[in-house]
mmCIF file of the N, C-alpha and C atoms, coordinates in Angstrom:
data_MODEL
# 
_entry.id   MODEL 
# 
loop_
_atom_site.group_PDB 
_atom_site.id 
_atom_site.type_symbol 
_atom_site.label_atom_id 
_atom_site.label_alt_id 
_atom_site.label_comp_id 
_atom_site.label_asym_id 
_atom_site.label_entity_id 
_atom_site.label_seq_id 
_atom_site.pdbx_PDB_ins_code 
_atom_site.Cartn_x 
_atom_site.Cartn_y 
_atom_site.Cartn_z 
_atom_site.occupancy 
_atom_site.B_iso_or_equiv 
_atom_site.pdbx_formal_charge 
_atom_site.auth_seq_id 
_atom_site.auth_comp_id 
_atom_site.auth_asym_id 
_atom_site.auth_atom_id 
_atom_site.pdbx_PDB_model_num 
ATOM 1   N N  . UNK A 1 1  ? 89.801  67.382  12.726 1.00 0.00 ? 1  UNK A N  1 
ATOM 2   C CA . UNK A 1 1  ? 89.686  68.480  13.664 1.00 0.00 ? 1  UNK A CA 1 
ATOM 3   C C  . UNK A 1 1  ? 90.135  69.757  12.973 1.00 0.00 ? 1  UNK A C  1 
ATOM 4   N N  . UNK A 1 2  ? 89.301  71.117  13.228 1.00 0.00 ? 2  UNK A N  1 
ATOM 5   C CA . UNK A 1 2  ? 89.989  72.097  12.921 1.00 0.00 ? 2  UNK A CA 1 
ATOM 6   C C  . UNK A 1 2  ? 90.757  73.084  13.136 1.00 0.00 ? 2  UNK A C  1 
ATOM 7   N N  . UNK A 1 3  ? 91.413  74.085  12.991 1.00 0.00 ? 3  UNK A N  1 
ATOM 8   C CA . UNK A 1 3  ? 92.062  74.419  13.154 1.00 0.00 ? 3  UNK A CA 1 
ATOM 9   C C  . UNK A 1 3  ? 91.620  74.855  14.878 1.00 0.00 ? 3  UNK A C  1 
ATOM 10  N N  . UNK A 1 4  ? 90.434  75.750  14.604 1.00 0.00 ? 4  UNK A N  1 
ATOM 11  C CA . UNK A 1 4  ? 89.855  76.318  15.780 1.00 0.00 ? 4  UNK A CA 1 
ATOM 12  C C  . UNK A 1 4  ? 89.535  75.255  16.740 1.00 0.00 ? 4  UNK A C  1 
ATOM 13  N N  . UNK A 1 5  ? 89.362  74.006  16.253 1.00 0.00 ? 5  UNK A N  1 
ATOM 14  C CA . UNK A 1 5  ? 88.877  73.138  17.436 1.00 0.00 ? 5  UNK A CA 1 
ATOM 15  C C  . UNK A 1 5  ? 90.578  72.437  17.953 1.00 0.00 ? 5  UNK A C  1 
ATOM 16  N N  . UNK A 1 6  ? 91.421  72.842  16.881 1.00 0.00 ? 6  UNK A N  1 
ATOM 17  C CA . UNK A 1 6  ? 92.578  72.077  17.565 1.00 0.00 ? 6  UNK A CA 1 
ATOM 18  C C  . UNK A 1 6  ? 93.201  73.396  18.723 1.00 0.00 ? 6  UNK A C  1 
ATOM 19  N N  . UNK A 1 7  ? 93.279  74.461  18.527 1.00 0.00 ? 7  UNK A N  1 
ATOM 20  C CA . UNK A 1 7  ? 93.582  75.593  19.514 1.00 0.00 ? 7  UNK A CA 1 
ATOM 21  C C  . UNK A 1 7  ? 92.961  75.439  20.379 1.00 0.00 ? 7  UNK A C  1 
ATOM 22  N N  . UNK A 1 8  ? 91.282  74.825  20.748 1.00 0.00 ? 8  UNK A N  1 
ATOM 23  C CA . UNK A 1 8  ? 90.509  74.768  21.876 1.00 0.00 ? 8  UNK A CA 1 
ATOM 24  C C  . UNK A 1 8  ? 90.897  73.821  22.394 1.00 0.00 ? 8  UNK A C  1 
ATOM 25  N N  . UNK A 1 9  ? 91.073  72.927  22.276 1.00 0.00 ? 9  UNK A N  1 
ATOM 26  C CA . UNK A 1 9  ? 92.131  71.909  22.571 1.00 0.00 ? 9  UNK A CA 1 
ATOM 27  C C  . UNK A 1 9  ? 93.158  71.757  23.646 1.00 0.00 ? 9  UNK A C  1 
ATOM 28  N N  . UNK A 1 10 ? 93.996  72.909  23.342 1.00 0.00 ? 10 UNK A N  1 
ATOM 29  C CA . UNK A 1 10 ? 95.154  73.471  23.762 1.00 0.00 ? 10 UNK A CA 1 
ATOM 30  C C  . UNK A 1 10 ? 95.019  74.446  24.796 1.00 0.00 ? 10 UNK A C  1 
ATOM 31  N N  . UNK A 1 11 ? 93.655  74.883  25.324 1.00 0.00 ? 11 UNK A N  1 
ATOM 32  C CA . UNK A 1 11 ? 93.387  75.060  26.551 1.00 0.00 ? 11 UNK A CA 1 
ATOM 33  C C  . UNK A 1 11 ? 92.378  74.713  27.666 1.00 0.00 ? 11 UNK A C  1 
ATOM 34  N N  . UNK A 1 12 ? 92.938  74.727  29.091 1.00 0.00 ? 12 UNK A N  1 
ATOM 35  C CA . UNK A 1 12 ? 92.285  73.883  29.933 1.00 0.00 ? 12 UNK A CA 1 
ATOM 36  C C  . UNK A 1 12 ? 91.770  75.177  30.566 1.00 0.00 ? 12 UNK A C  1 
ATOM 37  N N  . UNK A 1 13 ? 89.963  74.777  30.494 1.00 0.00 ? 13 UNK A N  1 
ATOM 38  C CA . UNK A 1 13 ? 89.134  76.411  31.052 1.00 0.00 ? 13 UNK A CA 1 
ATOM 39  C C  . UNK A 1 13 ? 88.393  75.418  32.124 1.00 0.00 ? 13 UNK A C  1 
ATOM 40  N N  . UNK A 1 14 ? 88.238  75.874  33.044 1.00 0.00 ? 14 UNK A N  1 
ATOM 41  C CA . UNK A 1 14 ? 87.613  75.698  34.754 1.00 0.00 ? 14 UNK A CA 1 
ATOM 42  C C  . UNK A 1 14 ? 86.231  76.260  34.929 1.00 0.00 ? 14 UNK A C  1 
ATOM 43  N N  . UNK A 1 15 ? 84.922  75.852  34.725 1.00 0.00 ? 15 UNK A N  1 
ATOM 44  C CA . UNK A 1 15 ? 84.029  76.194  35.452 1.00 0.00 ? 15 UNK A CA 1 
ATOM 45  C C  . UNK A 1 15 ? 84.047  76.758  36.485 1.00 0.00 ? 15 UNK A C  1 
ATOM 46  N N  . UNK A 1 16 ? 82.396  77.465  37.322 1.00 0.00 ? 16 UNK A N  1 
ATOM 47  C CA . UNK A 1 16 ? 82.802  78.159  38.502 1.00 0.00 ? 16 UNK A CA 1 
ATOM 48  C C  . UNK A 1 16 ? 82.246  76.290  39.445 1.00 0.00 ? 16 UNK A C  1 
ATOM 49  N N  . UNK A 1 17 ? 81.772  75.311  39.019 1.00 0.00 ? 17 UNK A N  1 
ATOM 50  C CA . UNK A 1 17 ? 82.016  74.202  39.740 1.00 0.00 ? 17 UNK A CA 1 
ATOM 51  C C  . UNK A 1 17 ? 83.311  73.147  39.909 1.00 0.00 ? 17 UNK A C  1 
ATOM 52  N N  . UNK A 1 18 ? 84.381  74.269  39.610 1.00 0.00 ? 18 UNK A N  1 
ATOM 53  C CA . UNK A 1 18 ? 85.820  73.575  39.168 1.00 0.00 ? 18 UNK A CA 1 
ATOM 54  C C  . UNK A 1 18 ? 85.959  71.821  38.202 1.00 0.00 ? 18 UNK A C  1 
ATOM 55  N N  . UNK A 1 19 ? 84.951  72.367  37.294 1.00 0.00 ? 19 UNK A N  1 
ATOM 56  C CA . UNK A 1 19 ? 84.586  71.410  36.043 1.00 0.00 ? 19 UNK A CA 1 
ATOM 57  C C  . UNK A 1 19 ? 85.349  71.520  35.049 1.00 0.00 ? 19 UNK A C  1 
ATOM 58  N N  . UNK A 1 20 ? 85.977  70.982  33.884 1.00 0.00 ? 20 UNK A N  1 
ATOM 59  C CA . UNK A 1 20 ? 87.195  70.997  33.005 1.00 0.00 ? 20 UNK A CA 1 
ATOM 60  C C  . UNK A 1 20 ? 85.989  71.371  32.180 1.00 0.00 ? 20 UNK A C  1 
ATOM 61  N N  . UNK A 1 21 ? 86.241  71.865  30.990 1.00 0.00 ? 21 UNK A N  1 
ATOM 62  C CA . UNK A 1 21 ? 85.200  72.145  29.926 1.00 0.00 ? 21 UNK A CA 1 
ATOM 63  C C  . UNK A 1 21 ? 85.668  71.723  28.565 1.00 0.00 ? 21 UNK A C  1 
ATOM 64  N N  . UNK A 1 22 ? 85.362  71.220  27.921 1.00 0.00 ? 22 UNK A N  1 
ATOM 65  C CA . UNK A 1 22 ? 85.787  70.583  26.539 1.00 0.00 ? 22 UNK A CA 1 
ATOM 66  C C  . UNK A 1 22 ? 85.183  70.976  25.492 1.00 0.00 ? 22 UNK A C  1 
ATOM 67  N N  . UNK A 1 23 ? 85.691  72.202  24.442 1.00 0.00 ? 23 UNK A N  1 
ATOM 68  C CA . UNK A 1 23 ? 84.911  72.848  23.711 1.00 0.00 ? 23 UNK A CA 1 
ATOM 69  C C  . UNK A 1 23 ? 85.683  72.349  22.211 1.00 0.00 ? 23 UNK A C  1 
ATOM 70  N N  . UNK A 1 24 ? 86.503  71.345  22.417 1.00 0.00 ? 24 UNK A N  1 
ATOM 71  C CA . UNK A 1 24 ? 87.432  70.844  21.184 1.00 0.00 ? 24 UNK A CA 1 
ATOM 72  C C  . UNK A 1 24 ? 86.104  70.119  19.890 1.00 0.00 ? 24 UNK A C  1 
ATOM 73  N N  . UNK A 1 25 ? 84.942  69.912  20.292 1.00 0.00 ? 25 UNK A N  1 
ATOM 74  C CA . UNK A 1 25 ? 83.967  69.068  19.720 1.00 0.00 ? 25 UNK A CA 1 
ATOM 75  C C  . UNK A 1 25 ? 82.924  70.022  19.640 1.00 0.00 ? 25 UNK A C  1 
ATOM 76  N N  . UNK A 1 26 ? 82.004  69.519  18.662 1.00 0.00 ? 26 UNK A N  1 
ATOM 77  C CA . UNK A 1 26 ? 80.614  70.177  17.996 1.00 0.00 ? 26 UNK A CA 1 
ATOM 78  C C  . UNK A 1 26 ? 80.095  70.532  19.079 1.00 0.00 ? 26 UNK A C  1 
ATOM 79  N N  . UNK A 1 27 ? 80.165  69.898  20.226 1.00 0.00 ? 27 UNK A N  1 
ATOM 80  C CA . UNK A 1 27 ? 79.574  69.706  21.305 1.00 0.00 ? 27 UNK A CA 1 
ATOM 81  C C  . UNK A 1 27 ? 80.031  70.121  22.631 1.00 0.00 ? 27 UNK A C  1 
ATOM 82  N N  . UNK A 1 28 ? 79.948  71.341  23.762 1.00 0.00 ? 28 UNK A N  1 
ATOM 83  C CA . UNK A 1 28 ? 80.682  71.631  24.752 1.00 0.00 ? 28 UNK A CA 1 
ATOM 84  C C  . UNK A 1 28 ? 80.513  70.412  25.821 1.00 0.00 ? 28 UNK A C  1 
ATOM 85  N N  . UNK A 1 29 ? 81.633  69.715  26.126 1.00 0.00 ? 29 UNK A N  1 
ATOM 86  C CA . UNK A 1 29 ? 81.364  68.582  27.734 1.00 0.00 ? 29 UNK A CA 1 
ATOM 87  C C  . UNK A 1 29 ? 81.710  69.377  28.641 1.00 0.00 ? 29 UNK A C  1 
ATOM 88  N N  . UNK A 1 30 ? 82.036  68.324  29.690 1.00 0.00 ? 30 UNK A N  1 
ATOM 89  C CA . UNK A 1 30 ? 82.384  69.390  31.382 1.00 0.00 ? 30 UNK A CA 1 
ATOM 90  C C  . UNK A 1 30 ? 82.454  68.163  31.815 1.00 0.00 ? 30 UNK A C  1 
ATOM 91  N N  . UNK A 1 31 ? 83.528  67.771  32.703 1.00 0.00 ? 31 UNK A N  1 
ATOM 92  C CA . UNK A 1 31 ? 84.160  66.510  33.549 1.00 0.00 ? 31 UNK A CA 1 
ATOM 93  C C  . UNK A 1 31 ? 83.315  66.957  35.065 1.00 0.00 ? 31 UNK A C  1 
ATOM 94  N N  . UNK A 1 32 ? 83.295  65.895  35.543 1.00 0.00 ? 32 UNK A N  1 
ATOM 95  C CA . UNK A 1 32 ? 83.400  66.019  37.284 1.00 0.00 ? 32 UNK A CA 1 
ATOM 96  C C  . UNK A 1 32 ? 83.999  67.228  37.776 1.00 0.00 ? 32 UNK A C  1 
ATOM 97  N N  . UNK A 1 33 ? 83.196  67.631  38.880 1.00 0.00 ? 33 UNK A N  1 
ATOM 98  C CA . UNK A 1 33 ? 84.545  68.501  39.467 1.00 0.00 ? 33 UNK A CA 1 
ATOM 99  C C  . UNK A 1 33 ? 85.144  67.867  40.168 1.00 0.00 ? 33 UNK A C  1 
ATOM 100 N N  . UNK A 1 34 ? 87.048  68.625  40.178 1.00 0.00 ? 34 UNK A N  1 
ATOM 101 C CA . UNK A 1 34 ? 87.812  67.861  40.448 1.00 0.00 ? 34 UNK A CA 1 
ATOM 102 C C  . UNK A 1 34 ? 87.714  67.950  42.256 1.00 0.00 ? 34 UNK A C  1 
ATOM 103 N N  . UNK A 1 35 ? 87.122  68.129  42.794 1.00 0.00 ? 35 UNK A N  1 
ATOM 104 C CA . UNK A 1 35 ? 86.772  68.102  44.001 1.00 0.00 ? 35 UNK A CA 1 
ATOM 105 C C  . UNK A 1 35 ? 85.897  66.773  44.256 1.00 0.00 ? 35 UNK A C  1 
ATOM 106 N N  . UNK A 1 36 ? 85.165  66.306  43.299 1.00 0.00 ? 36 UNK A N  1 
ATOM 107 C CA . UNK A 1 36 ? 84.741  65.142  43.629 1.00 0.00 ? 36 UNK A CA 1 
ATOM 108 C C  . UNK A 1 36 ? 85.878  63.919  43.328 1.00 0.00 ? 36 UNK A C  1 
ATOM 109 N N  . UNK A 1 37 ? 86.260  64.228  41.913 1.00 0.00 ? 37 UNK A N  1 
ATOM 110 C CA . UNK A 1 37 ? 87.028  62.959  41.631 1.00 0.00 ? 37 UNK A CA 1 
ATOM 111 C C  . UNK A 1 37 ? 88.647  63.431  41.522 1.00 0.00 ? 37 UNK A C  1 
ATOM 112 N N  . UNK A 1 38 ? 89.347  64.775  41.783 1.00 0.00 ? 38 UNK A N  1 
ATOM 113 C CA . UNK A 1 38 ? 90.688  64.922  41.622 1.00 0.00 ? 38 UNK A CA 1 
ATOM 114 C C  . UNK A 1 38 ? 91.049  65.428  40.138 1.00 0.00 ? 38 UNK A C  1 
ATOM 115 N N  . UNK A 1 39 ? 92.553  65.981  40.244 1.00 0.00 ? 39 UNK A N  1 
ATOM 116 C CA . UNK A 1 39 ? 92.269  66.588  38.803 1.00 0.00 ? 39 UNK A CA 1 
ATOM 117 C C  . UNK A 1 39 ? 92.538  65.565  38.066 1.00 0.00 ? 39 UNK A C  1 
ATOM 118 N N  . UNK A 1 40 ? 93.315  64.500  37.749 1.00 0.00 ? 40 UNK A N  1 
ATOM 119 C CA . UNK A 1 40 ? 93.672  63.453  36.099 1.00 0.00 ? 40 UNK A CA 1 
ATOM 120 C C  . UNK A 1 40 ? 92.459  63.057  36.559 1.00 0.00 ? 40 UNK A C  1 
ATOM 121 N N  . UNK A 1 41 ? 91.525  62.385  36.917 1.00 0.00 ? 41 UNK A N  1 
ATOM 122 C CA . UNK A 1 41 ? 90.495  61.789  36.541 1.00 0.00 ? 41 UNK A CA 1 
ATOM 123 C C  . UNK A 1 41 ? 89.334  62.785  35.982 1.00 0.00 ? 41 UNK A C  1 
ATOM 124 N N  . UNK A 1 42 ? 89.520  63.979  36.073 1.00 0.00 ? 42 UNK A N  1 
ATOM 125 C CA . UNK A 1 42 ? 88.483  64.951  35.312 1.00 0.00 ? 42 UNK A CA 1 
ATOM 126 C C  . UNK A 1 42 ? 89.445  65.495  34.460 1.00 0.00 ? 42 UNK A C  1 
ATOM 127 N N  . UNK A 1 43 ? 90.553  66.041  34.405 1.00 0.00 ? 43 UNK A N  1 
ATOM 128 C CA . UNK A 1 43 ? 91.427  65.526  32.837 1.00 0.00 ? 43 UNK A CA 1 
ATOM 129 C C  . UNK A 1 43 ? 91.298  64.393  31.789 1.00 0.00 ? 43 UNK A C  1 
ATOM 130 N N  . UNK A 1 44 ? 91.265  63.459  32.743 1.00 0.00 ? 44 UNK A N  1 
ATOM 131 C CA . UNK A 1 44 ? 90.847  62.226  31.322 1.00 0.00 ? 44 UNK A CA 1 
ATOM 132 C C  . UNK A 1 44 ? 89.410  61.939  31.113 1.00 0.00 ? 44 UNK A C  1 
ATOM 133 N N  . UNK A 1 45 ? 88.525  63.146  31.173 1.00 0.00 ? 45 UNK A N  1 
ATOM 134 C CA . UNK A 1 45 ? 87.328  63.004  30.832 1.00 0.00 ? 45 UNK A CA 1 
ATOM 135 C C  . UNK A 1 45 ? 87.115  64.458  29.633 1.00 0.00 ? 45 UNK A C  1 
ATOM 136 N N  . UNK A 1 46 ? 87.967  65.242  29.588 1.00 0.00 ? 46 UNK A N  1 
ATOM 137 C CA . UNK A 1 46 ? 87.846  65.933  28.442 1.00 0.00 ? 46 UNK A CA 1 
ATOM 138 C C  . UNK A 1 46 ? 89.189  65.814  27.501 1.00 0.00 ? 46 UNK A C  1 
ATOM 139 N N  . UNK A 1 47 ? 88.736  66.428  26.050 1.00 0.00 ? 47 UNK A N  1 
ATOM 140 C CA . UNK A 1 47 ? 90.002  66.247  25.058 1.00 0.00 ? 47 UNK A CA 1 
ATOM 141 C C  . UNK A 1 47 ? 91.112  67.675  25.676 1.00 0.00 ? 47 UNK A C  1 
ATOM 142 N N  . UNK A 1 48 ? 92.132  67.076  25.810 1.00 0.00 ? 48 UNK A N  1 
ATOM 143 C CA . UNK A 1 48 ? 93.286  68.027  26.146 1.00 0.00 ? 48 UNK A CA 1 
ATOM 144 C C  . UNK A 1 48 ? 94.155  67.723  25.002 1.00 0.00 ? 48 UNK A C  1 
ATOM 145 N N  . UNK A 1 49 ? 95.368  68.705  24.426 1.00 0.00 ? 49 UNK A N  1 
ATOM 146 C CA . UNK A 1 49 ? 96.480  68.582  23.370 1.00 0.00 ? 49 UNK A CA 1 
ATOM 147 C C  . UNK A 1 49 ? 97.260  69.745  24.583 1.00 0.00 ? 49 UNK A C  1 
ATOM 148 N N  . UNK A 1 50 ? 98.063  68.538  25.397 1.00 0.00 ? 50 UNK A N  1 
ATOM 149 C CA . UNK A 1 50 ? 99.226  69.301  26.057 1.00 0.00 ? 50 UNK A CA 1 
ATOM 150 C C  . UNK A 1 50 ? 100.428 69.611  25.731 1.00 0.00 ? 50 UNK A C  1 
ATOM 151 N N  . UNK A 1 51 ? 100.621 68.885  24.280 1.00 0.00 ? 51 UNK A N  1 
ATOM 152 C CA . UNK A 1 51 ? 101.735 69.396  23.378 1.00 0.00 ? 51 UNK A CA 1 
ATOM 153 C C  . UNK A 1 51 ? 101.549 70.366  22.671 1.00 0.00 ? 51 UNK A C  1 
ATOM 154 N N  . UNK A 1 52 ? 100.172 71.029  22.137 1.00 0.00 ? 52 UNK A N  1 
ATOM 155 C CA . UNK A 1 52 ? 100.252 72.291  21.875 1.00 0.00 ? 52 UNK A CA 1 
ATOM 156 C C  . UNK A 1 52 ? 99.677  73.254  22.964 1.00 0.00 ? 52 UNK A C  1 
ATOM 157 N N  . UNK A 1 53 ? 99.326  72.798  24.242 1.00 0.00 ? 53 UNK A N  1 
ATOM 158 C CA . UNK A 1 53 ? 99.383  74.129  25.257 1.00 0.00 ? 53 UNK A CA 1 
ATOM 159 C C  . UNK A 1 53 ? 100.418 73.813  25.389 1.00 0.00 ? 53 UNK A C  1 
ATOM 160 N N  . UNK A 1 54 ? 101.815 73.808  25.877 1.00 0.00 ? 54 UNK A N  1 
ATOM 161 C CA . UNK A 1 54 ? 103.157 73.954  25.959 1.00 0.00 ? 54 UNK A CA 1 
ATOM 162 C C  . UNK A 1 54 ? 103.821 74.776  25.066 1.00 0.00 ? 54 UNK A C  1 
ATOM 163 N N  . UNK A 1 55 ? 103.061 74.147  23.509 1.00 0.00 ? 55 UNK A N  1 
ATOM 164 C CA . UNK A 1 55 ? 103.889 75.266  22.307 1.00 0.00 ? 55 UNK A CA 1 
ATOM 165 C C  . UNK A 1 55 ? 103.025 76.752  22.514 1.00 0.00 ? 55 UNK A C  1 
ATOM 166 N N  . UNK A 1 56 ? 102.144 76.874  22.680 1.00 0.00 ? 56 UNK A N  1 
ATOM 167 C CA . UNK A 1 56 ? 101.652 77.952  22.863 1.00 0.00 ? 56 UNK A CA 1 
ATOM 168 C C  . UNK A 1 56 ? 101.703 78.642  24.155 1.00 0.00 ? 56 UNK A C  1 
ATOM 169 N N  . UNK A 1 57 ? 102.910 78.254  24.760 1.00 0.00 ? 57 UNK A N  1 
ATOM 170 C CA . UNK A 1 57 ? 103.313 79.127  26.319 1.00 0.00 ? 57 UNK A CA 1 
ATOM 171 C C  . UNK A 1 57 ? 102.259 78.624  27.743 1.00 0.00 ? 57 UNK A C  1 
ATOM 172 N N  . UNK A 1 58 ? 101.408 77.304  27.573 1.00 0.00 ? 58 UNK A N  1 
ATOM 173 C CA . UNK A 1 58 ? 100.720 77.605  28.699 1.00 0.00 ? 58 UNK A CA 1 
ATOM 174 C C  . UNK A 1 58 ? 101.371 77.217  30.052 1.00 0.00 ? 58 UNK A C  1 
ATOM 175 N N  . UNK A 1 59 ? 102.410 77.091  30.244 1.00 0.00 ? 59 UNK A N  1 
ATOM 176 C CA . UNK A 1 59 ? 102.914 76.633  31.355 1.00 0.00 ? 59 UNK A CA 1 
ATOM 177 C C  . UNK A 1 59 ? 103.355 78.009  31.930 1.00 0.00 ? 59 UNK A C  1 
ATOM 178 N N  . UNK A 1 60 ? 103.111 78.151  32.860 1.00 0.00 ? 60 UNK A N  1 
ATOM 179 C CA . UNK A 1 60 ? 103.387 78.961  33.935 1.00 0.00 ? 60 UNK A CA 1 
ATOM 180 C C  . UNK A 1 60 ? 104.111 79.348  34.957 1.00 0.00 ? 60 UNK A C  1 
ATOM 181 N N  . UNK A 1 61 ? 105.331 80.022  35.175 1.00 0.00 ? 61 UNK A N  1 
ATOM 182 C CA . UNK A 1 61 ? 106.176 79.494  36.326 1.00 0.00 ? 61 UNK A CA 1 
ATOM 183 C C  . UNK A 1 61 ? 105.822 80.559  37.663 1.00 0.00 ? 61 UNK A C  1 
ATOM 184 N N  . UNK A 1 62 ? 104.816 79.868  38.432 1.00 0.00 ? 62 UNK A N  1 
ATOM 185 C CA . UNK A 1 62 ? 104.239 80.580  39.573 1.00 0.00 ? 62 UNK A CA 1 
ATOM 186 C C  . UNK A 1 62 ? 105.188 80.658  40.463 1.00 0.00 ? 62 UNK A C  1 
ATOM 187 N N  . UNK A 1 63 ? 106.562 79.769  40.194 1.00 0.00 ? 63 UNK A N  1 
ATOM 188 C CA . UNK A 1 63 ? 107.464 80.681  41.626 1.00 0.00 ? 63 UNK A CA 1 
ATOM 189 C C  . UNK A 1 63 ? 108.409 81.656  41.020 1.00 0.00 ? 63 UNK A C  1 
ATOM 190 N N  . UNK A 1 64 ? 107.864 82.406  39.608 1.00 0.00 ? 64 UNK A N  1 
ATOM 191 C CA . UNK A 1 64 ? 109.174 83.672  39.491 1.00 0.00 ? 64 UNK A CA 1 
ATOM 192 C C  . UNK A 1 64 ? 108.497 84.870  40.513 1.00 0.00 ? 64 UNK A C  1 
ATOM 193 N N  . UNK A 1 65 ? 109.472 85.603  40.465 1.00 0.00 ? 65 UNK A N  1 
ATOM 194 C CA . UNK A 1 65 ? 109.674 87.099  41.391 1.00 0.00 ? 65 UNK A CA 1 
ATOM 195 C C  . UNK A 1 65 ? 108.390 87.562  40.662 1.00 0.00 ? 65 UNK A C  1 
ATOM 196 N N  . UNK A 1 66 ? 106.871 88.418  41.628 1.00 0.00 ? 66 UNK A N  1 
ATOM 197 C CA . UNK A 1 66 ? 106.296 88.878  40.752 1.00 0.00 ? 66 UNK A CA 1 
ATOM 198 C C  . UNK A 1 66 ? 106.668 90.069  40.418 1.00 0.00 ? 66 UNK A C  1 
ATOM 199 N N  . UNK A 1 67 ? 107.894 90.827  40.952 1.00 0.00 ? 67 UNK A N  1 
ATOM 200 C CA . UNK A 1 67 ? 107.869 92.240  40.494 1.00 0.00 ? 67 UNK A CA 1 
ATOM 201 C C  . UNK A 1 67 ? 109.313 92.294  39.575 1.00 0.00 ? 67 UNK A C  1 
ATOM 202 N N  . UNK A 1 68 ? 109.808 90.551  38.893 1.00 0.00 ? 68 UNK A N  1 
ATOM 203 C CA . UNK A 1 68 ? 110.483 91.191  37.800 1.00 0.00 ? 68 UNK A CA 1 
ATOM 204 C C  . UNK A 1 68 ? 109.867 91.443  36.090 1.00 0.00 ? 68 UNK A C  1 
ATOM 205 N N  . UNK A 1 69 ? 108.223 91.626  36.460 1.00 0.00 ? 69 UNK A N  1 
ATOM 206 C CA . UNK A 1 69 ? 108.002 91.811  35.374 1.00 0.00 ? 69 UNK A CA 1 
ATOM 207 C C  . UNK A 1 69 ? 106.987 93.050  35.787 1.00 0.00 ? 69 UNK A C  1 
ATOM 208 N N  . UNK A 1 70 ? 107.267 94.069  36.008 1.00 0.00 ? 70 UNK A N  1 
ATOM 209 C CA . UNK A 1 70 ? 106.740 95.015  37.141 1.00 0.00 ? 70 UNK A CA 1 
ATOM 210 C C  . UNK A 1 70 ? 106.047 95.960  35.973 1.00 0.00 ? 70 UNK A C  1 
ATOM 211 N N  . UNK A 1 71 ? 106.898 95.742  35.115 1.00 0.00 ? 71 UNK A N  1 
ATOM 212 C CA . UNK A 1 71 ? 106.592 97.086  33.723 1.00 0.00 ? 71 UNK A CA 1 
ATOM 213 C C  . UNK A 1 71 ? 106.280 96.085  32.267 1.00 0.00 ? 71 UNK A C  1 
ATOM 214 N N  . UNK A 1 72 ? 106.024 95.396  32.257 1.00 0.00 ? 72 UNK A N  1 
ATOM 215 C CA . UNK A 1 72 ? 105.726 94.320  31.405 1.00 0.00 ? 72 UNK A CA 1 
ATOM 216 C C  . UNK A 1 72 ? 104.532 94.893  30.823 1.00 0.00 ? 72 UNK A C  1 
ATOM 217 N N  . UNK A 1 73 ? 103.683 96.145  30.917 1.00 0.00 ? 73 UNK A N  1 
ATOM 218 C CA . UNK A 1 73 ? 102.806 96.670  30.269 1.00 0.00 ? 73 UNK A CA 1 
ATOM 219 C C  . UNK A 1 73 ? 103.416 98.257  29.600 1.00 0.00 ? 73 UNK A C  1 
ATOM 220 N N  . UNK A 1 74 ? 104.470 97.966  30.171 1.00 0.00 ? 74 UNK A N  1 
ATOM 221 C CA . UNK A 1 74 ? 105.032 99.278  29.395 1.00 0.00 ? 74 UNK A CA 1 
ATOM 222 C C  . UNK A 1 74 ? 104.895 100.863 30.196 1.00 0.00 ? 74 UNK A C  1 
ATOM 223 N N  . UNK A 1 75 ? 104.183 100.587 31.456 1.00 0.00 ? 75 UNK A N  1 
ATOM 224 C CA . UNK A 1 75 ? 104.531 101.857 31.971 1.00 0.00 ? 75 UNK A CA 1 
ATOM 225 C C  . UNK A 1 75 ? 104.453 101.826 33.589 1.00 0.00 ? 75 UNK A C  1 
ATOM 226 N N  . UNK A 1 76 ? 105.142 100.542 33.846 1.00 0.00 ? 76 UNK A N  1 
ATOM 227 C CA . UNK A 1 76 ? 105.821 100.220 35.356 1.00 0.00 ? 76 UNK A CA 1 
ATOM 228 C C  . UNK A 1 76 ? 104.537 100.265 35.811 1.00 0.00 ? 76 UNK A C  1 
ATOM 229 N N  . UNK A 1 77 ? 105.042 100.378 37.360 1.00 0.00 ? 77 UNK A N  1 
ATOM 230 C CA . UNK A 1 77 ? 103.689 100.072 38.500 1.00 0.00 ? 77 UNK A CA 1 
ATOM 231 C C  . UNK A 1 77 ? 103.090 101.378 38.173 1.00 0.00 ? 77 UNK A C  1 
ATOM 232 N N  . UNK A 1 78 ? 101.804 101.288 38.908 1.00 0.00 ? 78 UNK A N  1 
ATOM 233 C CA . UNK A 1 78 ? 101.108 102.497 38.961 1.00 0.00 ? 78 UNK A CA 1 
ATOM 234 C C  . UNK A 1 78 ? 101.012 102.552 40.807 1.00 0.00 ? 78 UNK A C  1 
ATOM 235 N N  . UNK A 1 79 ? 101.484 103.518 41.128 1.00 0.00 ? 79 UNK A N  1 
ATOM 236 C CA . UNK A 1 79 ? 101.984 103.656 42.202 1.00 0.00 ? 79 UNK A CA 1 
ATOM 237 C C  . UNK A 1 79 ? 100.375 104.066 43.218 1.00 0.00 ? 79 UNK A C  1 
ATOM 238 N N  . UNK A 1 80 ? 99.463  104.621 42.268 1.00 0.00 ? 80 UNK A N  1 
ATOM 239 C CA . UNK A 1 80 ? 98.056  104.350 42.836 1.00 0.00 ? 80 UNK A CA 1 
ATOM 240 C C  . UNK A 1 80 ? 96.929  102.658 43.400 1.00 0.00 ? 80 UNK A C  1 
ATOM 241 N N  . UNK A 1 81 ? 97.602  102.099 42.516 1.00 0.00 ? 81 UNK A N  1 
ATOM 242 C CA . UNK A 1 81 ? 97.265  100.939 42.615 1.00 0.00 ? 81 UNK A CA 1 
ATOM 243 C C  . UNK A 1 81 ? 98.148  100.218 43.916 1.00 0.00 ? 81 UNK A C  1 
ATOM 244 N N  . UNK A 1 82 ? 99.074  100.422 44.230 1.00 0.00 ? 82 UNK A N  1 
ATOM 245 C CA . UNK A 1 82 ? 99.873  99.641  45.554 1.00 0.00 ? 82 UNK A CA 1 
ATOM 246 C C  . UNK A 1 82 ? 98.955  99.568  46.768 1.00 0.00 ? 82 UNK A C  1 
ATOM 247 N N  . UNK A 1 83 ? 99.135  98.736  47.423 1.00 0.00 ? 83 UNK A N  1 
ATOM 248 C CA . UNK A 1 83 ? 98.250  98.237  48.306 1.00 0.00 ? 83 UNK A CA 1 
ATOM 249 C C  . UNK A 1 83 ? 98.944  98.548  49.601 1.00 0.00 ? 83 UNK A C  1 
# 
């Protein structure tokens, strides 16, 4: 595997039929959507390396505060944009 196919690897991309897509091979696959069969059973139909999405930050912690990273682009909210 190469380098580029081991980084593809290392991420999990979603169709708009909520299909897993597997671009780690010569060849692009696509699992079930997980609406038919759930997500590990359309996980274990494409190549995943969840030890290097982890090293490469993909975990996500969806219950932090979203506004303690408010300026995380370097020039705070844009006070036009508030809803």
């Amino acid at each position: 595997m190469t380098l580029t196919n081991s980084r593809a690897a290392s991420y999990l991309i979603l169709d708009e039929y909520l299909s897993f897509l597997d671009k780690s091979g010569e060849k692009e696959t696509q699992s079930h959507s997980v609406l038919e069969v759930g997500v590990q059973e359309a996980l274990d139909e494409v190549k995943w390396d969840e030890v290097a999405f982890k090293q490469r930050g993909g975990l996500y912690d969806w219950a932090k505060d979203a506004t303690a990273n408010a300026d995380a682009c370097g020039g705070g909210m844009n006070e036009d944009l508030v809803w």
